[in-house]
N, C-alpha and C positions, 0 to 999 in steps of 0.2 A: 613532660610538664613538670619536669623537677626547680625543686623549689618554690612552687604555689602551693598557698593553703586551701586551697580546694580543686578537687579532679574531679575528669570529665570521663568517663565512659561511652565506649557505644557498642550498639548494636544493629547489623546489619541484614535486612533480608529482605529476601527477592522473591516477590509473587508474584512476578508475571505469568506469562500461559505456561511454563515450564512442565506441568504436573498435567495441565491439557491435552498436551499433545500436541499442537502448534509448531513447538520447536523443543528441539533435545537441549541439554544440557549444554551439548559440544556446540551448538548454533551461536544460543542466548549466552553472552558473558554475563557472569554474574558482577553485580554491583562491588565496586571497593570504596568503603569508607574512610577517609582518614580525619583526624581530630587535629588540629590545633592551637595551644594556648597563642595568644595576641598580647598586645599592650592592654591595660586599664581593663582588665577582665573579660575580652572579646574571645569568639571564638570564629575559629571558621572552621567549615567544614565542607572536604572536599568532595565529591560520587562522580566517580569513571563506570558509567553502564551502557545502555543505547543510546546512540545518536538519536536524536529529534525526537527525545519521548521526556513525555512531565514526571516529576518524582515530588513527592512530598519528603518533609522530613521532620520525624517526629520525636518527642522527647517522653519521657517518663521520668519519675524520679526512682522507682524503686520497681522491678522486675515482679514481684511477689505480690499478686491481687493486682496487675499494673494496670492505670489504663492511658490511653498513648494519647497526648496533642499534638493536632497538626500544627507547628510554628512556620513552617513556610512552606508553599509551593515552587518549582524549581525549573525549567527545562534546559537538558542540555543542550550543547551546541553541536555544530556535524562531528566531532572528534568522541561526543559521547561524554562529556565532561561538564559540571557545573562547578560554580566555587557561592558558596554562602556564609554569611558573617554573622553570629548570633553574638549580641550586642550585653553588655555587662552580665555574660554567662555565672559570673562569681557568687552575685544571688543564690544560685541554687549549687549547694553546698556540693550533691552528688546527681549526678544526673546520667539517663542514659536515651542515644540517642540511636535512633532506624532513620534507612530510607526506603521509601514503598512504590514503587512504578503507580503512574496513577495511568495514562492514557496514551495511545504514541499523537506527536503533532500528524496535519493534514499532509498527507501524500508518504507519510514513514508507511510499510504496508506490513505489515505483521505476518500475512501470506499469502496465497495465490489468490483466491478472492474470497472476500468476510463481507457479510452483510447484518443488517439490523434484523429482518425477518425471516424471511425461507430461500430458497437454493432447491431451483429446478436444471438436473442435468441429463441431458439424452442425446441419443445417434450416437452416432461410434467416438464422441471425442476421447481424448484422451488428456489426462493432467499431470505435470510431471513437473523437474525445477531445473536449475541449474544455476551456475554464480558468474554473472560477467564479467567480473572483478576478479576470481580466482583461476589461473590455470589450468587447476586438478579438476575443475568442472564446466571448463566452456574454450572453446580455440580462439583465439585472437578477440574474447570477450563476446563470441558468438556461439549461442547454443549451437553444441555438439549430441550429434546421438550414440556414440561413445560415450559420451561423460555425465550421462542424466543421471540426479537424483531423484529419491522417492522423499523430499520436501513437498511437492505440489500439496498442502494443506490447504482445508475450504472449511470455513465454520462462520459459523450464526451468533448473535448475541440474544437474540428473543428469546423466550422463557414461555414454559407451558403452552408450546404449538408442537401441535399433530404433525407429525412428517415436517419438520422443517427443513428436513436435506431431506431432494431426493434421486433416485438415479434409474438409469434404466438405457433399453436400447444398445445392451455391451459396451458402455461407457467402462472408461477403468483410468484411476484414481491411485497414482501413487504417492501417497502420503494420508494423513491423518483428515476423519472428519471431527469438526469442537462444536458443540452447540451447550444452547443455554439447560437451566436446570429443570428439567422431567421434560426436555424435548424431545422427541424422537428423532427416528431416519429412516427410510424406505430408502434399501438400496437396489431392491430389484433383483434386475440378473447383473448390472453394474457389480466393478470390483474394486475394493479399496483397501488399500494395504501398503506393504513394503512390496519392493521390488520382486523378491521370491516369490510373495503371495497373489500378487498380480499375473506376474508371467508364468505362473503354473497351474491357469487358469479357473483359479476359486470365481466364486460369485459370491456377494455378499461383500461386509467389514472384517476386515480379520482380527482376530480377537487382542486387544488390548491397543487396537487404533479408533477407538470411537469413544470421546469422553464428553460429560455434559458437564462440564465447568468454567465455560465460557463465561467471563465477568469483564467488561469492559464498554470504555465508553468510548465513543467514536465521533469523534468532532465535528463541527462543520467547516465547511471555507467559507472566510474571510478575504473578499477582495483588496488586493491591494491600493495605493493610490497610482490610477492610469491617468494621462492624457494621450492624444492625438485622433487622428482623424484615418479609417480604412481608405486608402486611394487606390484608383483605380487605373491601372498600368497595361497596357496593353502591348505585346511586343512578342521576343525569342527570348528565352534561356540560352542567354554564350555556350554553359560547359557542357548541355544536356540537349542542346536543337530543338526544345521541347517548346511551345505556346503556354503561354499563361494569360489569365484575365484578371490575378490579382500577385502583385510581386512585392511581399514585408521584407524588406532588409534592415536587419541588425536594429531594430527599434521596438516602440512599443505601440499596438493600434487599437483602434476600439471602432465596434463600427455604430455606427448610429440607430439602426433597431434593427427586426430581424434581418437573415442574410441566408439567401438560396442560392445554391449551386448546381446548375444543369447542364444537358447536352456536353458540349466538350467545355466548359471550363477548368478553371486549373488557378489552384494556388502554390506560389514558390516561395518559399521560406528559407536564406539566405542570411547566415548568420544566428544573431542570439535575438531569436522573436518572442513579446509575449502580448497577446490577443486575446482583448474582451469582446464576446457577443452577447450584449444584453438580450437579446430576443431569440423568437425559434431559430433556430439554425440547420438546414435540413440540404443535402447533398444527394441528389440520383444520376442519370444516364451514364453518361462517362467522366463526368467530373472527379476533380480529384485531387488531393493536399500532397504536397513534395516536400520534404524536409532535404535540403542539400546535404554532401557530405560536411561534417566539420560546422554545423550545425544546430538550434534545437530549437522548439517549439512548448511555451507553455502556455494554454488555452484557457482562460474563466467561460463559461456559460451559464448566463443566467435565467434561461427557460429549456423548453424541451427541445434536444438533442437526436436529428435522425442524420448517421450518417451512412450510405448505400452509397452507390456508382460505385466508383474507381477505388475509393475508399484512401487510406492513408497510408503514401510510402517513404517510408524512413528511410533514406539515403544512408543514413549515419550506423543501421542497423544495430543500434543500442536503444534501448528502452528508457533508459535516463536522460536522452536527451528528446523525448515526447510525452509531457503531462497534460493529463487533461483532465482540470478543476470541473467540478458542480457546485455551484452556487447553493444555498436552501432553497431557493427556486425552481431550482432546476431537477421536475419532478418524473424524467424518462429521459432515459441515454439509449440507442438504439441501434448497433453496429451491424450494416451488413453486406460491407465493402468488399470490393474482388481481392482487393492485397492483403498481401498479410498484415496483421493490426502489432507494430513493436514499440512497445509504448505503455504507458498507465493511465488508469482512472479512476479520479477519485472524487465519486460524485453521491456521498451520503446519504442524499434524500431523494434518490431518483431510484426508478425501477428500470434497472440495467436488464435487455434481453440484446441475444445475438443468434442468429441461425444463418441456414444456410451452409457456410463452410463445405467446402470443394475437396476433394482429396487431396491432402498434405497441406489446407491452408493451415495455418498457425497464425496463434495468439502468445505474442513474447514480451512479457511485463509481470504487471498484475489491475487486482482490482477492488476497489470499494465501493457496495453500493445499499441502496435501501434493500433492496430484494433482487434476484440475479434467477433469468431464466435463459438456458445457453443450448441449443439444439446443434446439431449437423454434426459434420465428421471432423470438428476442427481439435488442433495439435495445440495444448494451451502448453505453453511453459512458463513458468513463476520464474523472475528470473531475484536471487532471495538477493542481492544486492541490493534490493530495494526495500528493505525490511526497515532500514535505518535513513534513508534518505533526507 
C-alpha cells in the first residue's frame, strides 16, 4: 500500500473446532488473509480456508479495549476461497481486520456424524476415517484397512444434556468425542481414543479426546428449483441383467407424493440424478436403489425417511457421488438396508437411527443429523474428504 495516505491492517484468526478436538491442526488449514489497496479508496480482501463454510469478516479500528463489526458475511467456494470489496475503506484512517468461520454450508461434514442433541452408540460397531481423495489413506479412493485413520470424530452441539454421547456394547471410537458446554458422555465399556488407546483395549475416553466446546450452527436444506415428473419404466438393466421398476437417467425427478418400495422392486440410477420425494418414502422386502458405475445420486426428502430391503448400492463405491438431503421436514431418517450404506446424510432435523448391521456391514461417508441412535455390528468409516464438500 505504498503511497496511500492511510493503511490498512489485519488480523487473522481461526476458531473453528480446532481447540475441540474435531480436527488437528494438520486436517483444518488455517485461514490466509490478504489485504489490498484498490482504486478510489476500496479495498478487497482475500480468505483461502474451507471449502463450503461461511466466514464473517470483521473490522476494528484499534486492538486495545477493541470491539469487532461484523461488515460482511462470506462463503467460500469448492476451492476454499472468497474475494470481498470493502468500499471507500479510506474513511477509516487505521483499521484492522479478522476473519472468523461462522458455520459450514449443508452437506460440508465437519466429521463422522454431529448432531444437534444426543448420540446413542451400541453393538460392536466400530468408527474410524479415512480420505478418498488421498492415497496415504484409502486404495483407488476406496477405504482400505491398512490405511485407517483415528479421525472417526462424533460430537453434539446441545448444551447442558446429561449423557449426550453415549456408548456401550464394546463399541470403539477412533477419534475425538466434542460436545456442547457442561454436557457429558457415558462411554460405557465403549472405547474412544487414538488408535493406540483403542487397540490396547482401554474402555472409556482417553484422556485429552473428550472436549466440551462445541459451538456451532448447523443449517438447514434449502431445496433447490426441481422440475419433472418420476416415470415409471419397466424393463433390463443392459450392463447389469438386473430388473428395475424405476430407471432416472442423467436428469432431475420429483415424484408426486409419497413413494414405496417393495417386494423386488428396484431403482437404476444412471448418470448425474437428482430426486425430490416430497413425502414419506419408505423401502422394504427386497427392493432396492442402484447407483451405476460412473454415476451419482443426490436425494431431497421432505418427510420421514425409512429405508430397509436391499438398501442402497453404490456402484460407483465413492460416498461423494451419494447425497442424501433432509428437508426441515423431514423429521426421521431410518436406515436398515442389507448393503453396505456409501454415501452421506445430511438431514438436520430428523432423528437418524440405524441397526441391525451384519458382520462387516459398513457405513462409508458421513452424517448429520437431529439426534443419531446407531446399534449393531456396523463398520462406519468417515470418509474426511467430505469435510469440505
Amino acid at each position: 500500500m505504498k503511497g496511500e495516505t492511510w493503511s490498512v491492517k489485519y488480523w487473522s484468526t481461526w476458531v473453528a473446532l480446532t481447540a475441540g478436538g474435531i480436527a488437528s491442526a494438520v486436517d483444518l488449514p488455517a485461514p490466509r488473509l490478504s489485504i489490498d489497496a484498490l482504486a478510489a479508496g476500496n479495498v478487497r480482501v482475500t480468505c483461502a480456508g474451507l471449502a463450503n463454510y461461511y466466514y464473517q469478516v470483521e473490522a476494528t479500528p484499534t486492538l486495545k479495549n477493541s470491539s469487532w463489526t461484523v461488515i460482511s458475511t462470506n462463503a467460500t467456494d469448492n476451492t476454499g476461497v472468497f474475494v470481498f470489496t470493502i468500499p471507500n475503506a479510506n474513511n477509516s484512517p487505521m483499521r484492522f481486520y479478522r476473519t472468523v468461520v461462522g458455520s459450514p454450508k449443508p452437506g460440508a461434514f465437519l466429521c463422522g456424524l454431529l448432531v444437534k442433541q444426543s448420540i446413542i452408540i451400541s453393538g460392536g460397531m466400530v468408527i474410524d476415517s479415512f480420505n478418498s481423495q488421498d492415497p496415504d489413506y484409502s486404495t483407488g479412493g476406496r477405504y482400505d484397512p491398512a490405511k485407517y485413520k483415528d479421525g472417526g470424530d462424533i460430537g453434539t452441539i446441545c448444551v447442558n444434556t446429561a449423557k449426550a454421547i453415549t456408548g456401550g456394547g464394546g463399541a470403539k471410537v477412533y477419534g475425538h468425542l466434542d460436545m456442547g458446554l457442561n454436557d457429558t458422555a457415558d462411554a460405557g465399556n465403549a472405547s474412544c481414543g487414538s488408535k493406540g488407546w483403542v487397540n490396547a483395549g482401554n474402555s472409556g475416553v482417553q484422556p485429552g479426546w473428550l472436549k466440551n466446546d462445541m459451538d456451532l450452527t448447523i443449517p438447514d436444506v434449502t431445496l433447490p428449483n426441481l422440475s419433472g415428473a418420476l416415470p415409471v419404466v419397466r424393463g433390463n438393466y443392459a450392463a447389469g441383467g438386473t430388473n428395475y421398476t424405476y430407471l432416472l437417467n442423467n436428469a432431475t425427478y420429483q415424484a408426486g407424493s409419497k413413494l414405496a418400495l417393495s417386494g423386488g422392486d428396484a431403482v437404476m440410477v444412471t448418470g448425474n440424478v437428482i430426486l425430490y420425494l416430497p413425502g414419506n418414502f419408505t423401502m422394504d422386502g427386497t427392493a432396492f436403489i442402484y447407483i451405476a458405475p460412473n454415476s451419482s445420486l443426490t436425494c431431497y426428502f421432505g418427510d420421514k425417511v425409512t429405508l430397509a430391503g436391499g438398501g442402497v448400492v453404490n456402484g460407483t463405491s465413492l460416498a461423494r457421488n451419494c447425497a442424501f438431503f433432509g428437508l426441515p421436514s423431514c423429521s426421521s431418517f431410518n436406515y436398515s438396508g442389507g448393503a453396505d450404506f456409501v454415501g452421506s446424510i445430511y438431514a438436520p432435523e430428523a432423528d437418524f437411527t440405524m441397526s441391525g448391521g451384519g458382520t462387516g456391514q459398513q457405513l462409508i461417508g458421513a452424517i448429520v443429523a437431529q439426534s443419531a441412535n446407531i446399534s449393531g455390528n456396523y463398520l462406519f468409516h468417515y470418509d474426511e474428504s467430505l469435510r469440505g464438500r
